[in-house]
Structure formats: C-alpha cells, structure tokens
N, C-alpha and C positions, 0 to 999 in steps of 0.2 A: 946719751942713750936714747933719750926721746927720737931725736929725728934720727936715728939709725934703726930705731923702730917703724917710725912711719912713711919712711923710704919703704922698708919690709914689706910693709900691706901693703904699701902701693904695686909693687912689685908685685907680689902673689895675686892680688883683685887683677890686675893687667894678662899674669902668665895663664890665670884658672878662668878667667872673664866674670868675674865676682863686680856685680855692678858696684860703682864707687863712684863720685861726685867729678875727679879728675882734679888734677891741682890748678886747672884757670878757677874754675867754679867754689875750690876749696877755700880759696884763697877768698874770695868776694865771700863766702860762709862767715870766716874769720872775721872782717872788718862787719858783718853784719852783725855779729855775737858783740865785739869791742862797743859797738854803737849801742846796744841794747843796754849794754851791763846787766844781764838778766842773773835774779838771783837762782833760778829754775829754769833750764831748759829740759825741755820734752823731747825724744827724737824716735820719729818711728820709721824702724827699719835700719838696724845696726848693722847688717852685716858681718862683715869680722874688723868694726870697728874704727875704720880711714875716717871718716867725716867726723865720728866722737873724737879722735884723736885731736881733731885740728880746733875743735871748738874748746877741747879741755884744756890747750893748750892756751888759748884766750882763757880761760877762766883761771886758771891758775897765775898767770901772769897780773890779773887783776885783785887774785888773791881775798877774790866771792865769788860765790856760784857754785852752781853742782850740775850733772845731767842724770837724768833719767832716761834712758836707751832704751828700745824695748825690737825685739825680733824674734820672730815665728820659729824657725831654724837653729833645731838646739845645737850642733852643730858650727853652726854660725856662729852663735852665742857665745859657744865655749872658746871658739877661738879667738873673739872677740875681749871678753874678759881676761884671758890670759895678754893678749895685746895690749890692753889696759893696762895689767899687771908690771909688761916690762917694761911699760912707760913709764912707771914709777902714779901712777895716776889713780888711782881702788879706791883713795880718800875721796874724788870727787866723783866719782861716777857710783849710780844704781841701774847693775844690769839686769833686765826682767825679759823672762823667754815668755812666750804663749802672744795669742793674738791681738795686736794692739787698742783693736778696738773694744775690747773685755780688761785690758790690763789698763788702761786709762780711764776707766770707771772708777778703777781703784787708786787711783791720785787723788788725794783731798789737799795738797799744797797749792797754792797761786802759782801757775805757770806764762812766766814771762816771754818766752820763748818759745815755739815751735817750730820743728823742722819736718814736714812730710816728708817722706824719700821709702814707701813702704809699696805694697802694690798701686798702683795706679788708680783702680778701683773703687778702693780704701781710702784714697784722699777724704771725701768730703764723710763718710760715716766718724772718721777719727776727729777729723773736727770738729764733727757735733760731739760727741763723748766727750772732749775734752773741755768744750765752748766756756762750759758755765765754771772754770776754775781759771780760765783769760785773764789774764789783768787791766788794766785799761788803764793807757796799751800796751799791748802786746805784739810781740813781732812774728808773724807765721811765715815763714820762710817750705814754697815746696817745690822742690826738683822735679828736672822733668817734663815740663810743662811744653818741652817744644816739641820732643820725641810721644810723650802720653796723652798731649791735648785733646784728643778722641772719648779713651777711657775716664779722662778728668772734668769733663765737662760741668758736670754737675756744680763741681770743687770751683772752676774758675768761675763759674758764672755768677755762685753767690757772692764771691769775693771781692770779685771787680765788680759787683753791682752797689755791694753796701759797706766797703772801705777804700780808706787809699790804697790801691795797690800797683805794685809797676811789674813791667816782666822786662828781663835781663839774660838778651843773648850773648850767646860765648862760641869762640871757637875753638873748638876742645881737640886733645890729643889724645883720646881711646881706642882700643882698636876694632870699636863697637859704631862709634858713633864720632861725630867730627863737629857734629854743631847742636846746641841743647839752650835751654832754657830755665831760668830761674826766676817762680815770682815770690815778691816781695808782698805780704798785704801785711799793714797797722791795724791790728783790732779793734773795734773801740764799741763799747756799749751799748 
C-alpha cells in the first residue's frame, strides 16, 4: 500500500504542479535520512506530503525515528495527513499547520535532522528558530538551492561559511524544472 500511495502524490504533485522534490532528489533524501539515523527529523514545507513519505519510509524501515512536518496550507496539510494515514504511517509522523518559523519555536525536542523545502525566503529565519535544539551534529538538508539561490542567499552563505557543507546537482524529471540542487550542511556547535 505504501508505494501505491506514493506513486499517488507523485502523480497528483506532477498533474496539479504541487512543488515536490522529484524521485532523483528523493531518492538522495532517503540515503541522507539512512546516514543520519536521526531520532527527530524536522521538515518545513509538507505539502501534501511526497518527501515525508519517502523519509518515513527510512525511518520505519530502521524502526527509530519520527518526523515533525510542518506547512502553511491547511489544505495542504489535510491532504497530506490523510496521505500519511494510507501509508499506514500516523505512528511516526507530527503534522503541524501554521507558519513554520512560529511552529518551530514550539519544539523543545533535539532535532537531528532538518529538511528546508518551505518558501525560499524562509530558509535562513527557520534555521535560526530551530538552531538552538541542532544536535551536534546535525544534518540540514535544503532544496532548491539551484533554482532559489537568489531568495536564499542569506541561508547559503551562513552555511557554507561556518560548516561542512556540499551542494548536490541533479537532473530532474519535473515539468517545472529539469535541473535543481540540494545542499547538504553538518551542524556542529
């Protein structure tokens, strides 16, 4: 049932132009999350849930972990959580609507993992909000970076100034966009 689910969102994110990660980029998510083992992953900007899908699927395969989702778009949300739901997957995921830079104030858990994928803008204000519950380390994982590098400026620069961080292009199959970017930055204190 799972990947007849996440076939599904893929499918509708593609038919409705619902931004989504794409399965090259998903797929390199997945081996990022396996690597982490994070007991907390953070993700802001669920959509209606493809990129949760593919990391819950690491996380339950490993049999630790949870995620915390968080998206603007109640809408979104709700379809996102149902998406969840017939994944068979509600035990590990917390889905939270409202603005992520306000709902991440409200995490007092050690966050292992972070995923940016939320407005572009919003990159670098979410990682300050979230900065002081980082683990050390932590792995901050945020989309984008080749199509937003403009609006994220702020985001990259701290990043690649004061960790390791790599950026990771792809060439993607969306009908948006054909080549994007993923960086990678390691937290660390």
């Amino acid at each position: 049932m799972f990947n007849q689910v996440l076939q599904e969102v893929e499918a509708q994110c593609k038919a409705e132009g619902i931004p989504m990660l794409g399965e090259e980029k998903a797929k390199f998510l997945a081996t990022c999350v396996e690597a982490a083992k994070p007991a907390l992953i953070v993700e802001c900007g669920t959509a209606i849930g493809y990129s949760g899908l593919w990391m819950l699927r690491v996380l339950r395969d490993a049999g630790v972990g949870r995620l915390i989702t968080v998206e603007i778009d109640t809408d979104r949300a709700t379809q996102a959580r149902a998406n969840f739901e017939r994944a068979g997957m509600t035990d590990l995921v917390d889905s939270r609507i409202g603005d992520a830079q306000e709902v991440l104030k409200s995490i007092q858990d050690p966050v292992d993992f972070l995923l940016l994928d939320n407005n572009f803008s919003n990159y670098f204000p979410c990682f300050q909000a979230i900065a002081s519950r980082l683990t050390d380390p932590a792995t901050v994982v945020a989309d984008n970076v080749g199509i937003g590098a403009d609006s994220m400026a702020d985001y990259l620069g701290h990043v690649r100034e004061r960790y390791e961080s790599e950026t990771h292009w792809f060439d993607i199959d969306l009908p948006w966009v054909k080549q994007d970017a993923i960086e990678v930055s390691i937290y660390r204190r």
